[in-house]
C-alpha positions in Angstrom: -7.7 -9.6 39.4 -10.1 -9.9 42.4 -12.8 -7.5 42.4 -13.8 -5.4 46.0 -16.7 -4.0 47.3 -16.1 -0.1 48.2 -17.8 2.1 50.0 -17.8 5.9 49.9 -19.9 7.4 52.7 -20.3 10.4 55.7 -21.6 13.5 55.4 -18.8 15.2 53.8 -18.6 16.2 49.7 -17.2 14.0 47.5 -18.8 10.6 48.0 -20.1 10.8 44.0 -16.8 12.4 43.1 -14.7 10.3 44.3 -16.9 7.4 42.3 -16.8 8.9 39.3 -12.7 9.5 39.1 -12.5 5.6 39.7 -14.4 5.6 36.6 -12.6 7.6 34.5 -9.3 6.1 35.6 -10.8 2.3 34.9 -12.3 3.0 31.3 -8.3 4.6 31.0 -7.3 1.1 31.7 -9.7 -0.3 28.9 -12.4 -1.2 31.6 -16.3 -1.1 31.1 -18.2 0.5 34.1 -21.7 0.8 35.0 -23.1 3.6 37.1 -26.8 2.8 38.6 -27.9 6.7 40.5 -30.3 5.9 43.2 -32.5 8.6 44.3 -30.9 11.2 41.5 -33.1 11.6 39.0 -32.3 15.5 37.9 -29.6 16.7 35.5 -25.9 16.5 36.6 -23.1 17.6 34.5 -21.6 14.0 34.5 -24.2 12.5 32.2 -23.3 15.4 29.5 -19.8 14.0 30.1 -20.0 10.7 29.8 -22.5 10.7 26.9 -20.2 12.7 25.1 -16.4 11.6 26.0 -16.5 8.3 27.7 -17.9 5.3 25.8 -16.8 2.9 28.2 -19.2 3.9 31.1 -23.1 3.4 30.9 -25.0 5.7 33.4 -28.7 5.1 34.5 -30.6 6.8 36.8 -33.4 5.2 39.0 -34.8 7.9 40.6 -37.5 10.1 39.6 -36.4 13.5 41.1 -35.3 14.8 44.5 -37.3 13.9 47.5 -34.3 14.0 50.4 -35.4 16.5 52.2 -39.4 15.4 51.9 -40.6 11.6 52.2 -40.0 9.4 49.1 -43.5 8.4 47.2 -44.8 5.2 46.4 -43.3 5.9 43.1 -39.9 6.9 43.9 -39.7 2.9 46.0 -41.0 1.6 42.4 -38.3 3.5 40.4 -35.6 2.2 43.0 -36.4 -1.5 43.2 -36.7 -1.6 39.6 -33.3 -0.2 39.3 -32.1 -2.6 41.5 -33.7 -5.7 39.4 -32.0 -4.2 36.6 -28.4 -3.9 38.3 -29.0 -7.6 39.6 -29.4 -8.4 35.7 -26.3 -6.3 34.9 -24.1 -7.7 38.2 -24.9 -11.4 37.3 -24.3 -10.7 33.6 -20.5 -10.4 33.7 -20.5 -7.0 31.2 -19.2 -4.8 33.6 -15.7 -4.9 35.3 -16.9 -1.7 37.7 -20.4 -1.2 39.4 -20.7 2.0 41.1 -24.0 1.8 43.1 -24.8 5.9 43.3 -26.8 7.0 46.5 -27.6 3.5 47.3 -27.1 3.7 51.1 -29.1 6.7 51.0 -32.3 3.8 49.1 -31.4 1.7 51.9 -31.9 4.9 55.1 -35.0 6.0 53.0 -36.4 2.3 52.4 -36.2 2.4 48.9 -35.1 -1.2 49.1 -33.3 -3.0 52.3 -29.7 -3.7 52.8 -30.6 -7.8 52.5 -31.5 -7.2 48.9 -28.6 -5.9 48.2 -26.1 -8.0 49.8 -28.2 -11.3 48.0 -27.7 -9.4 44.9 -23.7 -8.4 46.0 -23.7 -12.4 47.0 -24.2 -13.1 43.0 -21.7 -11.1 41.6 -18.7 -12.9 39.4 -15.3 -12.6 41.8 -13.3 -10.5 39.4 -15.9 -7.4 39.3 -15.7 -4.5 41.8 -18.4 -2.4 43.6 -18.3 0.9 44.7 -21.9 1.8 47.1 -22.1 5.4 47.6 -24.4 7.5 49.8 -24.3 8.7 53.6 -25.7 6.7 56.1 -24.2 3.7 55.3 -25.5 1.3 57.7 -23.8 -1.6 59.6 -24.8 -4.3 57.2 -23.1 -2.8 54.7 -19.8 -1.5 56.2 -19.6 -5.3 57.3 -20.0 -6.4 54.2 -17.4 -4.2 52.2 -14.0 -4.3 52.1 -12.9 -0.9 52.1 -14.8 1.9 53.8 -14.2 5.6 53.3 -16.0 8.1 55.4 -16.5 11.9 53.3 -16.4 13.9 56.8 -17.5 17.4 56.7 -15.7 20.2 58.7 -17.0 22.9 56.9 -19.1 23.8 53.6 -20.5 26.8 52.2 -23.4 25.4 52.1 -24.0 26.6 55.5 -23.0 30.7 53.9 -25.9 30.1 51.2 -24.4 28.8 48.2 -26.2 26.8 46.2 -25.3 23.9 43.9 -23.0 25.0 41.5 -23.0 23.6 37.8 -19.7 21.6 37.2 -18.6 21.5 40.7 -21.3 19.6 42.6 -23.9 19.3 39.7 
């Protein structure tokens, strides 16, 4: 079976979400997925989960906290490129059927890494695996690149009333 690229972007809930139920359906198929979380480095429900019930999918995080609404540090561009060494490693090494690339648009808007590193890197993969790149801000590169593009788009949140992240919803 041929393997896609996918993308999962806008400014609209749901963008990680939607990733993650494409993981649990493929390990219900008997597939193996990796999950590489750019710019997350904080706790999320979903890594409880998966440690606990779902073999099949290995998460990592390359991010070192949250600096979205402050500039990233020297340290946070380390942590990222790092992470994408490592997912070059893993996307070359034929392990995985699913790669789910977490917040790696946002990398690319905050210049964690740029979008030509990531296509080289895409440009290696083996023919039968399939990519999923979440994040807003997708940019033009990469909805080029992909070959399906959803847009999250956000036409109200209650956010805006004061409601804060809520465990087991969206953390």
């Amino acid at each position: 079976m041929k393997g896609y690229v996918q993308v999962y972007t806008g400014n609209g809930k749901g963008k990680t979400t939607a990733a993650l139920g494409l993981a649990l359906r493929a390990t219900g198929a008997g597939k193996k997925v990796y999950i590489a979380q750019y710019a997350k480095g904080m706790h999320y429900s979903e890594l409880d989960a998966i440690a606990q019930y779902l073999p099949n999918i290995t998460l990592k995080q390359y991010g070192l906290g949250c600096f979205i609404f402050n500039s990233p540090k020297q340290a946070d561009i380390e942590a990222a490129l790092a992470g994408l060494k490592e997912v070059e490693d893993i996307i070359t090494g034929n392990e995985y059927d699913i790669i789910i690339l977490d917040e790696a648009n946002i990398a690319i808007f905050y210049n964690l890494f740029n979008v030509e590193e990531l296509i080289n890197i895409l440009n290696k993969r083996n023919e039968k695996t399939e990519i999923i790149i979440t994040g807003r801000y997708a940019c033009p590169e990469i909805i080029e690149y992909a070959d399906l593009v959803t847009e999250m788009t956000e036409i109200k949140h209650y956010y805006q009333q004061g409601v804060q992240a809520r465990v087991g919803i969206e953390k």
